[in-house]
C-alpha positions in Angstrom: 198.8 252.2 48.7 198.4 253.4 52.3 197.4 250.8 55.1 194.3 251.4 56.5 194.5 252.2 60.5 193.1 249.0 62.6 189.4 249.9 63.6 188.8 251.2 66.8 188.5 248.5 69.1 184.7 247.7 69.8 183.6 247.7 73.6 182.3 244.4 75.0 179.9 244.4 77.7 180.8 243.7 80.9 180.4 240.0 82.0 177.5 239.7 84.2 177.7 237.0 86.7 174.7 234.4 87.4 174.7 232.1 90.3 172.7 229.6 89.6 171.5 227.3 93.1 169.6 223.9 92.8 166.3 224.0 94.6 164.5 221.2 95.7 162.2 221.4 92.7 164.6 221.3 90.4 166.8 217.7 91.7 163.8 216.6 93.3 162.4 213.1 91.9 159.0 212.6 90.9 156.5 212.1 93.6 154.9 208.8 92.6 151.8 207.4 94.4 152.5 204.8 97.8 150.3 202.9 96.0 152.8 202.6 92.7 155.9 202.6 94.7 154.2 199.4 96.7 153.7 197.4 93.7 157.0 198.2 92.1 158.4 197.2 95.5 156.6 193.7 95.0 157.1 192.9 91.9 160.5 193.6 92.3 161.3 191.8 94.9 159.3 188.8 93.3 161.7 189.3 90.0 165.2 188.8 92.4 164.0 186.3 94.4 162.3 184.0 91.0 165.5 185.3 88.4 168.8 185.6 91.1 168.9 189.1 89.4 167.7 193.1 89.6 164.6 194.0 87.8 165.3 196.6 85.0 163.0 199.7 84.3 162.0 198.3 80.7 160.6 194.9 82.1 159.3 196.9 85.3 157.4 199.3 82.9 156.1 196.2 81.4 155.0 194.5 83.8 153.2 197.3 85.7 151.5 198.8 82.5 153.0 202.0 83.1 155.5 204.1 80.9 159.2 203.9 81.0 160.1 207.1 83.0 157.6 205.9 85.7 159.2 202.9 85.7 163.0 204.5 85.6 161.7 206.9 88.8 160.1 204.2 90.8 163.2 201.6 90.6 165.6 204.9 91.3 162.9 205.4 94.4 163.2 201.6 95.4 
């Protein structure tokens, strides 16, 4: 039995480079209401100053009404 000649090599396409820049839009936080941020601020400060200890986003959240990604961006914005 003969042996079959290797295919043809295919061509690839050339690699195309992408430079990819952060804008401000993209690593920017959420802009959350004085308002919000004033509250979060207060409440807190009141948790430290009652518990000895850093408020987390969960309890935050609950405590404000508000959802936890609010909550997550407002302590990150603290």
């Amino acid at each position: 039995m003969a042996e079959e000649p290797n295919p043809a090599p295919t061509s690839t396409p050339a690699a195309t480079l992408v430079t990819v820049t952060k804008t401000a839009t993209t690593t920017s936080r959420p802009a959350l209401p004085t308002a919000l941020l004033d509250a979060a601020r207060r409440i807190a400060d009141t948790h430290r100053a009652e518990h000895g200890t850093p408020i987390t986003a969960a309890h935050l959240g609950t405590r404000m009404g508000v959802a936890l990604p609010v909550a997550t961006a407002a302590l990150a914005q603290l």
